[in-house]
Backbone as a ProteinNet text record, in pm:
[ID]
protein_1_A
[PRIMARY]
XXXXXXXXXXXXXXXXXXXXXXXXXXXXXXXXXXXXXXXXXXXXXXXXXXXXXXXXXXXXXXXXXXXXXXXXXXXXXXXXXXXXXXXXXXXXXXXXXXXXXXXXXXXXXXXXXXXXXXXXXXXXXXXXXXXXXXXXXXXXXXXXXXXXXXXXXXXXXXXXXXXXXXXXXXXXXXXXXXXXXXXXXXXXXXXXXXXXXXXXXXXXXXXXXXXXXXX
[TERTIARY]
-2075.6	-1978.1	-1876.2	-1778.8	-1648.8	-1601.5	-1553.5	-1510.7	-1373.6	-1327.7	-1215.4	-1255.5	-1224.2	-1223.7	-1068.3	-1075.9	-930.1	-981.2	-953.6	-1038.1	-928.4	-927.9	-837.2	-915.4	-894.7	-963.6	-841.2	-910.4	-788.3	-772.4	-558.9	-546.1	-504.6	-640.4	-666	-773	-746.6	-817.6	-972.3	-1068.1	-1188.1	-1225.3	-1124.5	-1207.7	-1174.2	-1167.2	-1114.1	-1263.1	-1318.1	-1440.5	-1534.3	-1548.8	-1660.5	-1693.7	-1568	-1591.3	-1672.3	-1618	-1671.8	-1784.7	-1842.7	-2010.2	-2105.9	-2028.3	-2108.7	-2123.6	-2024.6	-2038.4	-2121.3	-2119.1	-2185	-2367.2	-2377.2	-2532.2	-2587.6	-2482.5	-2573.1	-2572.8	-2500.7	-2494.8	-2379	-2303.7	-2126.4	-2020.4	-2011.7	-1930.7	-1774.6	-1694.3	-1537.5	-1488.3	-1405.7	-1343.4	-1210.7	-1146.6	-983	-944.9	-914.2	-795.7	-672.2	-637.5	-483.1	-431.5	-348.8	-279.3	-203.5	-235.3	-158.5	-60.6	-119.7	-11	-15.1	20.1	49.5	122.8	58	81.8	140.4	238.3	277.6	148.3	51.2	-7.6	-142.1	-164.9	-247	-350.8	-322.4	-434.4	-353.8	-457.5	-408.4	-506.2	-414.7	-492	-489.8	-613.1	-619.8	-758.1	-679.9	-767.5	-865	-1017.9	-1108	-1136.7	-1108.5	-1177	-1367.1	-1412.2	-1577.1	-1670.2	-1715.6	-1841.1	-2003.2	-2060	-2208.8	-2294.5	-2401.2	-2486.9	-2576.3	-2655.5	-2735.9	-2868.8	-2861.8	-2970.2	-2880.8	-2789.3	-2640.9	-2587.5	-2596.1	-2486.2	-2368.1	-2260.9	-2143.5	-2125.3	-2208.8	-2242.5	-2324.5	-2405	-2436.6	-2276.2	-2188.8	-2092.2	-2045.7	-1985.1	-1943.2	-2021.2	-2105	-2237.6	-2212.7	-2219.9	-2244.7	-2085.8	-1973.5	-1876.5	-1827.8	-1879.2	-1855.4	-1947.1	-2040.2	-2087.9	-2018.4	-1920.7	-1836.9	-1749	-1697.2	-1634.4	-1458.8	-1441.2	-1289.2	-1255.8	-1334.2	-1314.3	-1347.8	-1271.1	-1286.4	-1225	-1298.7	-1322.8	-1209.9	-1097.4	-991.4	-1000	-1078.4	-1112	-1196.1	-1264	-1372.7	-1353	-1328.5	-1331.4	-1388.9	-1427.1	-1460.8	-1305.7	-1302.2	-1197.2	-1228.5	-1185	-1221	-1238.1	-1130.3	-1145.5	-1030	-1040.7	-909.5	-841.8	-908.2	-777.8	-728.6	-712	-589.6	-441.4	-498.9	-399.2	-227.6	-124.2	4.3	68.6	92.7	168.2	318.2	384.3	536.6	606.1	636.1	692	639.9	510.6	495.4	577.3	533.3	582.3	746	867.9	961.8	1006.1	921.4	899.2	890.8	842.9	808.8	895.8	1003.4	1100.7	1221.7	1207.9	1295.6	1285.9	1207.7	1151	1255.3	1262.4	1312.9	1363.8	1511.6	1623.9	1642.8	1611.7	1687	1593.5	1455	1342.6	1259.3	1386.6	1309.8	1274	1343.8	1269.1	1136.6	1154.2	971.3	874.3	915.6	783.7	756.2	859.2	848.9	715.9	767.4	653.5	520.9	504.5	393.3	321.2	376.8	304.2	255.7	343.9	304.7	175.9	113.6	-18.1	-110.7	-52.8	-214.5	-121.8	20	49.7	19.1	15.4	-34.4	-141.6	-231.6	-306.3	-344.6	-286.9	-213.4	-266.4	-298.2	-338.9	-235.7	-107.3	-24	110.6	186.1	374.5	471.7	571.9	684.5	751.9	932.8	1039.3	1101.2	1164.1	1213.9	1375.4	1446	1594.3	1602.7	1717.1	1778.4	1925.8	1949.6	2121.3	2142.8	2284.9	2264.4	2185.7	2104.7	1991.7	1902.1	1875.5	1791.6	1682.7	1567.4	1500.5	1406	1401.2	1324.9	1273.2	1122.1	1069	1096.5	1149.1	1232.2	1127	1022.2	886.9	771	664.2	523.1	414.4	308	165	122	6.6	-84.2	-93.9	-151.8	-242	-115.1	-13.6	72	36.5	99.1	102	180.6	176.1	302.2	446.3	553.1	628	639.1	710.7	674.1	789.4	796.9	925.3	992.6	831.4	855.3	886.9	893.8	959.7	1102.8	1164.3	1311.7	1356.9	1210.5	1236.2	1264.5	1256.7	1230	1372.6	1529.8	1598	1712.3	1843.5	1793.2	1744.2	1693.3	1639.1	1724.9	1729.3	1864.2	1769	1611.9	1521	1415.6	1298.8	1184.5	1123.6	977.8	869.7	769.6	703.9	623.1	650.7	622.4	671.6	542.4	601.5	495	458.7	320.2	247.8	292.8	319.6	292.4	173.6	141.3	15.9	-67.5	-25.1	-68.2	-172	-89.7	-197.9	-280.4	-299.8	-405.6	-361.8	-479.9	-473.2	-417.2	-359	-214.1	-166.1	-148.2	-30.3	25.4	107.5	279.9	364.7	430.2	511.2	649.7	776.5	914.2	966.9	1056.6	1212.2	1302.1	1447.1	1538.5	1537.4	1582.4	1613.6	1773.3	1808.6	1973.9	2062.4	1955.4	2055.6	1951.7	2027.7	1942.8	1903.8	1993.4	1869.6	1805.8	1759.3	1682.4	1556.6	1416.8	1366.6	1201.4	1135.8	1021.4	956.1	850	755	562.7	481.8	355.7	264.7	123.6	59.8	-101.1	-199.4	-307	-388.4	-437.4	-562.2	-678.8	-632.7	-756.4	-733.1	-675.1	-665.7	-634.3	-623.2	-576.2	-418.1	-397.1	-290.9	-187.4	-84.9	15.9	137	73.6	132.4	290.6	312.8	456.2	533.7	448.2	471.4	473.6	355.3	358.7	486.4	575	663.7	796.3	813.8	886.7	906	813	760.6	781.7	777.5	831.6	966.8	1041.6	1163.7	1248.3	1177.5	1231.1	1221.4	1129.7	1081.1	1204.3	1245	1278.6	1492.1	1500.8	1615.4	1632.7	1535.9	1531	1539.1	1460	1482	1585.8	1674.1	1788.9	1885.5	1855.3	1975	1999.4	1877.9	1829.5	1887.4	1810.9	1860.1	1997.3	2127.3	2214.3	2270.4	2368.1	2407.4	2532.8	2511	2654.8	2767.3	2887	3017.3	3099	3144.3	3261.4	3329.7	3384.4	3465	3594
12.3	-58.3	41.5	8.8	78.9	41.3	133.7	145.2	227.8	216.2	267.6	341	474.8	545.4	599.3	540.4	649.8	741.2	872.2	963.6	1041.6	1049.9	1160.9	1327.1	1422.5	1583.5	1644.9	1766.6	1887.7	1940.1	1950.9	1980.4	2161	2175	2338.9	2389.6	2430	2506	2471.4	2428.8	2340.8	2244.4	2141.1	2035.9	1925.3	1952.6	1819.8	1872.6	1981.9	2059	2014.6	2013.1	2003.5	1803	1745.4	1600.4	1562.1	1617.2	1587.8	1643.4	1735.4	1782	1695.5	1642	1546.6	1387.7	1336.3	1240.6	1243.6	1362.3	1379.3	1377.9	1443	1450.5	1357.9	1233	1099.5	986.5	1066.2	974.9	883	959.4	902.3	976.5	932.7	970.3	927.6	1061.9	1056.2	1017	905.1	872.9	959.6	943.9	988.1	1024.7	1080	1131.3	1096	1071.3	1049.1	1064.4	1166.8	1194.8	1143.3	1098.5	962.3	1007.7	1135.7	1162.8	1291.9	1409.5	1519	1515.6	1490.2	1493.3	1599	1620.2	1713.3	1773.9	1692.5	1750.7	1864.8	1888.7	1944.5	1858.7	1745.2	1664.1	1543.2	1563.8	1489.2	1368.5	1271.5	1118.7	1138	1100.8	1100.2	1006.5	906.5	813.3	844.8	797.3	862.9	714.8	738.4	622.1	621.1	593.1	623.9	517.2	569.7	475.3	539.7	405.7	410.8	456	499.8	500.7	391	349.3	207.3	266.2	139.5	158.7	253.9	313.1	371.9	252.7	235.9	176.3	269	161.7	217.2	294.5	268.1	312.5	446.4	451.3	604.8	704.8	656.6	763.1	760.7	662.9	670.2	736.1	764.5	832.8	954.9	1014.1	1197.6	1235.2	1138.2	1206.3	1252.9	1135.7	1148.1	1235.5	1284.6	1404.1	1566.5	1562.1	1670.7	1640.2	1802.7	1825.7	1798.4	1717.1	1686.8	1559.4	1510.6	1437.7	1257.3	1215	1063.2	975.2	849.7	730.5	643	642.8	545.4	376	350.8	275.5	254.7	195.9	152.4	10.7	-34.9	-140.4	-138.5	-230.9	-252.1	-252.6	-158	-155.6	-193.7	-239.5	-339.2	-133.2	-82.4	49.3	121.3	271.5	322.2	355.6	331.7	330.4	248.4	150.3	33.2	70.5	184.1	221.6	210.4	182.3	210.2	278.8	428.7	490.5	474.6	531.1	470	509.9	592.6	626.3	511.7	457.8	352	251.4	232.5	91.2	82.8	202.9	211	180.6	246.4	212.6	59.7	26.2	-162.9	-227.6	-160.5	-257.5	-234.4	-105.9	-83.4	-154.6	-190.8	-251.1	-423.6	-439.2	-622.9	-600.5	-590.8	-563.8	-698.5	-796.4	-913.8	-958.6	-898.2	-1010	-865.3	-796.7	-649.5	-701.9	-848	-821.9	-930.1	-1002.8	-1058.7	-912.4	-784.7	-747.9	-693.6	-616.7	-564.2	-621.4	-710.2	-820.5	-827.9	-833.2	-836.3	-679.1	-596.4	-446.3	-409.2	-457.1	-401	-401.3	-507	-488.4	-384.4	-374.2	-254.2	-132.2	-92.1	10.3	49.7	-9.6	-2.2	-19	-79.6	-175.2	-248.4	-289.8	-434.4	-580	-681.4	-804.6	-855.2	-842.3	-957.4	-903.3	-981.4	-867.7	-1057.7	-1041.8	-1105.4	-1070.3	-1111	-1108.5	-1226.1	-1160.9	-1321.5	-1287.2	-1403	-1368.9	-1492.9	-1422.1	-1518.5	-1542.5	-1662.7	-1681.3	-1808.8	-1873.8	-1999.2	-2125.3	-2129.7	-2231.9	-2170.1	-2090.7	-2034.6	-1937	-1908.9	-1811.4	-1897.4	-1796.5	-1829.9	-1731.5	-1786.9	-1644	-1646.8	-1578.7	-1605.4	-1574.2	-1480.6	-1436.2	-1395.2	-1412.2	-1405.5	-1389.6	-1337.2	-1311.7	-1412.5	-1472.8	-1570.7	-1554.4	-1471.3	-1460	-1414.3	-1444.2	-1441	-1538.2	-1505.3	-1626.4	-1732.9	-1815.6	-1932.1	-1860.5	-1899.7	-1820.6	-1925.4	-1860.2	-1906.6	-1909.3	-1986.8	-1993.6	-1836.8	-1750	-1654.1	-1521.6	-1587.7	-1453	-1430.2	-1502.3	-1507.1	-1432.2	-1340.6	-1218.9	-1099.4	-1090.9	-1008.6	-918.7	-1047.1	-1025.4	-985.1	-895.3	-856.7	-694.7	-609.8	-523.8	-409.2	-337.6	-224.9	-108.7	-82.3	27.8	13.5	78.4	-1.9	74.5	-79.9	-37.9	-132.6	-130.1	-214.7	-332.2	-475.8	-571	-687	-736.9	-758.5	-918.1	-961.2	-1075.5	-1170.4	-1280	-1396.8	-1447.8	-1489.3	-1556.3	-1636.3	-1727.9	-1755.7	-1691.7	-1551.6	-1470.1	-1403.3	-1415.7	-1375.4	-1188.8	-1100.7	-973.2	-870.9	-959.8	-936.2	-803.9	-667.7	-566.7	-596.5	-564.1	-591.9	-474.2	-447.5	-374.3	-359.4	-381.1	-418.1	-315.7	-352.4	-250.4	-336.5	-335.1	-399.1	-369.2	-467.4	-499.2	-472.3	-429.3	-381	-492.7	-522.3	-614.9	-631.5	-602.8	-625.9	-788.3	-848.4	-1019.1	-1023.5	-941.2	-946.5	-844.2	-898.7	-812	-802.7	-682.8	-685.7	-661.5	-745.1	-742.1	-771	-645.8	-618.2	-661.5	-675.1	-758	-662	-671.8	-627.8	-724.9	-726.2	-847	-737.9	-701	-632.1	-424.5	-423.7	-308.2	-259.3	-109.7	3.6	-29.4	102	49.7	143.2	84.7	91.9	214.1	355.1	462.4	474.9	557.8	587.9	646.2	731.1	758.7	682.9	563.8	426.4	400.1	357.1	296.8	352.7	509.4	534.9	532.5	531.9	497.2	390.9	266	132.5	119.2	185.2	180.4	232.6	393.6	429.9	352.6	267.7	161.1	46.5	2	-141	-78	15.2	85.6	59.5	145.9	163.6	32.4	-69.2	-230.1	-288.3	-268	-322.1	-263.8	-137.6	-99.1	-119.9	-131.5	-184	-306.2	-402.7	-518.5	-597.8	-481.9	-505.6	-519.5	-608.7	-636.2	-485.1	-426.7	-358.4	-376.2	-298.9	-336.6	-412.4	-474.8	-463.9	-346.5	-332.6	-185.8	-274
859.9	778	724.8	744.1	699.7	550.6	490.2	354	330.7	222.2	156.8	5.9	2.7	-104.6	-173.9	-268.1	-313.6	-387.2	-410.1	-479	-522	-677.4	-709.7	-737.9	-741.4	-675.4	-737.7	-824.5	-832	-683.4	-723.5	-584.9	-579.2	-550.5	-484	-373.9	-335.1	-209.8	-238.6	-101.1	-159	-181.8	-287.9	-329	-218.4	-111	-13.8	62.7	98.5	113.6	49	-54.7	-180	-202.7	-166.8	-139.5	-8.1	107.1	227.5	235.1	139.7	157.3	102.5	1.3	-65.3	-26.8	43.2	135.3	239.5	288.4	404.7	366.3	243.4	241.6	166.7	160.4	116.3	256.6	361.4	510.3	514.4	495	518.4	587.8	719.1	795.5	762.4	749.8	691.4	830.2	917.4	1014.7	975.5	859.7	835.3	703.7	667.7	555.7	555.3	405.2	437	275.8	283	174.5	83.1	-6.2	-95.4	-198.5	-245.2	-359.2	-387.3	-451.9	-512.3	-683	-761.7	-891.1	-925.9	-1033.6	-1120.3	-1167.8	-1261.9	-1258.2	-1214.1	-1111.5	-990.9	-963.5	-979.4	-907.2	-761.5	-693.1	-550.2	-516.7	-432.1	-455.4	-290.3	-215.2	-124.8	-79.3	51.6	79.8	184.8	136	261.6	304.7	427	537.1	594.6	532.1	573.1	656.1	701.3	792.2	720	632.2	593.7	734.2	731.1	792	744.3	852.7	816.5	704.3	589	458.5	389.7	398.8	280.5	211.2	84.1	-15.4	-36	-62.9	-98.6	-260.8	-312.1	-401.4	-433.6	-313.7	-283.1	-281.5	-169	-133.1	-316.1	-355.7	-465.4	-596.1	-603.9	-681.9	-684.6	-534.2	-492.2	-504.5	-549.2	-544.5	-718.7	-758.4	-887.8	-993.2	-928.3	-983.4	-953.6	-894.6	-868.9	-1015.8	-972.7	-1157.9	-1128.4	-1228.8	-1225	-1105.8	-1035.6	-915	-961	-954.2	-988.8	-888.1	-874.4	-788	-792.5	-758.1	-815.6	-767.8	-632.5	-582	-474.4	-442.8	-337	-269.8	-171.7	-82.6	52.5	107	241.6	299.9	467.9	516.4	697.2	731.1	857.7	982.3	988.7	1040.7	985.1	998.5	1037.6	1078.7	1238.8	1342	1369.1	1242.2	1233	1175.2	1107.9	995.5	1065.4	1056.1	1076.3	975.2	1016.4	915.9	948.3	871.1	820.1	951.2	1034.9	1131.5	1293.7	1258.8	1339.8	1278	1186	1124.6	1138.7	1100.6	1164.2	1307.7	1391.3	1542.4	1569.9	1504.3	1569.7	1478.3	1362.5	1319.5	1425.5	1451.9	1597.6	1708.5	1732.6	1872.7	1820.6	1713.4	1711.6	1621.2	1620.3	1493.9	1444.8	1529.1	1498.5	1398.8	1393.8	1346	1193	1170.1	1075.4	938.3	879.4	794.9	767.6	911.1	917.6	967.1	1075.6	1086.8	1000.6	903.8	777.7	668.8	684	588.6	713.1	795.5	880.9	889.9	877.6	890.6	729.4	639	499.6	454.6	465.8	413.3	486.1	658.6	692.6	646.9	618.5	645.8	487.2	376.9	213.6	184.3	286.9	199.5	139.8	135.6	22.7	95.3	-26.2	45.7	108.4	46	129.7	72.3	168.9	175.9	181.3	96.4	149.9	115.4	144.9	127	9.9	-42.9	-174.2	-207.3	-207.4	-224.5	-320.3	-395.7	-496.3	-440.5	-447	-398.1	-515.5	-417.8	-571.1	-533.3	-441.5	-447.3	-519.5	-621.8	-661.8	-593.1	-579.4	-564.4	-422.9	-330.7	-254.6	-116.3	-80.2	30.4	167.3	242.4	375	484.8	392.2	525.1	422.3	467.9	397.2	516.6	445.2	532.3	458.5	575.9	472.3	350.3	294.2	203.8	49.3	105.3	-66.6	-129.9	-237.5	-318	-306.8	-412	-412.6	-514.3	-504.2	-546.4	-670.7	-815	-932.5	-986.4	-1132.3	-1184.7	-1242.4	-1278.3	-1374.4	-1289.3	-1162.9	-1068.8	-1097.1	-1129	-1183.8	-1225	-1302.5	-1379.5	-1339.8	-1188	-1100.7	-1044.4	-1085.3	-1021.2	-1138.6	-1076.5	-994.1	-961.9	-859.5	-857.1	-834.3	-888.6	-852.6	-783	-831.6	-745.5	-740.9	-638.7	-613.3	-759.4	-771.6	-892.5	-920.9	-977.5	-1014.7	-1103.7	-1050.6	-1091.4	-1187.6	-1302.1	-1395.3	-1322.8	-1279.5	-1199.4	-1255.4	-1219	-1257.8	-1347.6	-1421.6	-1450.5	-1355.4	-1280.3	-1193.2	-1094.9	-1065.4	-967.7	-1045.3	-1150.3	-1243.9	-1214.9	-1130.3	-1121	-1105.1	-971.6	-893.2	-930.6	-841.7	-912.3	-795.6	-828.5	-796.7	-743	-632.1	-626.8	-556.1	-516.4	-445.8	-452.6	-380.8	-341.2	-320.9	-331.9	-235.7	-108.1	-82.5	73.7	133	95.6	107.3	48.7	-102.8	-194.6	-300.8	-407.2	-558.4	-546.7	-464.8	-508.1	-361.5	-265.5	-177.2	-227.6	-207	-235.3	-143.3	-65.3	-48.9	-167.7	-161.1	-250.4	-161.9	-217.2	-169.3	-307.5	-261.9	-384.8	-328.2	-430.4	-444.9	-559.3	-499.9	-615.1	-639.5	-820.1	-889.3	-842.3	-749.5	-717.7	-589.3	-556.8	-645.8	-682.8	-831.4	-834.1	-738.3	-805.1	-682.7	-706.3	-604.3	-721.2	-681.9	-767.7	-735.5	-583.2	-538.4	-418	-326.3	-317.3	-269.3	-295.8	-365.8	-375.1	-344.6	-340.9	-282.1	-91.5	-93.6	43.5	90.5	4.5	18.4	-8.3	-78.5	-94.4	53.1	109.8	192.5	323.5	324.2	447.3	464.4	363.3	303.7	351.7	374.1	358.1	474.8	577	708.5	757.7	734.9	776.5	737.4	653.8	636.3	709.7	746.9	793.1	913	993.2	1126.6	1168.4	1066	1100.5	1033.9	1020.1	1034.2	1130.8	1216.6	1300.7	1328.8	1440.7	1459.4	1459.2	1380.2	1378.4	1506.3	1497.6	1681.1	1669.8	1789.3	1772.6	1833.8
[MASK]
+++++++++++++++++++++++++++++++++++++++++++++++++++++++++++++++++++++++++++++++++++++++++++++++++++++++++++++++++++++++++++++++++++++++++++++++++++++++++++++++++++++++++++++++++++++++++++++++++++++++++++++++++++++++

């Protein structure tokens, strides 16, 4: 069974060492790493992709890590694999592949390329507010999104009541009342680097799926 760790670790020589020893000697195979953040302050957020060994709880890996000094658990989930993952230079690649259609795959890659339960697009014009592309699993769009607009830079956006847990996070779309927006129910949250990352994504798809000048 495959899992998701976010683990924040002082970031110095070792403790990416000193994690993987301790995973390893409760019977947790690391499939991948992937570098999430670099703090000002010397600590680094980095996601481990793991496979239990059979009769391993997830709660074991999470146990032997958190007895290391300074090293804390930011999140734990079941993760289907991680050689699903699409990092940002794929995910560019396949908005390339269909200019005409960038800001549905946009919304179709976001969730494996974040993590995230679910991705759409939402524009305000003067019919009022509405979502032009969604993954299943969004929500319904609400009156109190209204609040949302409009967006001048990407960040974290305050939930609806409705979605109860919901964190929240957007960019424009190459317009303060166009906006991607990614969702997480209960967790992790959604760091800053994430979001610049979404901002720099959301750029690239707009600019894509602008139609070329005539000459």
């Amino acid at each position: 069974m495959s899992h998701l760790l976010r683990i924040a670790l002082p970031d110095v020589p070792g403790s990416l060492g000193a994690v993987a020893s301790a995973l390893g000697a409760v019977g947790v195979n690391i499939e991948a790493i992937e570098v999430v953040e670099h703090r000002t302050d010397g600590v680094a957020v980095d996601d481990f992709f793991i496979r239990l060994q059979p009769g391993v709880m997830p709660d074991a890996a999470v146990s032997s890590v958190m007895r290391l000094d300074e090293v804390e658990v930011l999140w734990v989930s079941r993760y289907p694999t991680a050689g699903s993952l699409h990092l940002d230079l794929e995910a560019v690649e396949l908005i390339a592949q269909q200019p005409g259609r960038a800001h549905q795959v946009l919304t179709e890659i976001l969730p494996r390329t974040f993590r995230a339960d679910w991705a759409m697009v939402v524009v305000r014009d003067g019919n009022g507010i509405r979502v032009t592309s969604a993954t299943p699993a969004a929500p319904e769009m609400v009156d109190a999104c209204r609040d949302w607009f409009p967006l001048a830079q990407a960040g974290r956006l305050d939930a609806p009541q409705p979605w109860k847990a919901a964190l929240v996070g957007a960019a424009p779309l190459g317009s303060a009342d166009v906006i991607v927006v990614i969702g997480r129910h209960g967790g992790p949250e959604i760091l800053s680097s994430e979001l610049a990352r979404l901002a720099h994504l959301a750029t690239l798809a707009a600019s894509i799926g602008q139609p070329s000048p005539r000459r």
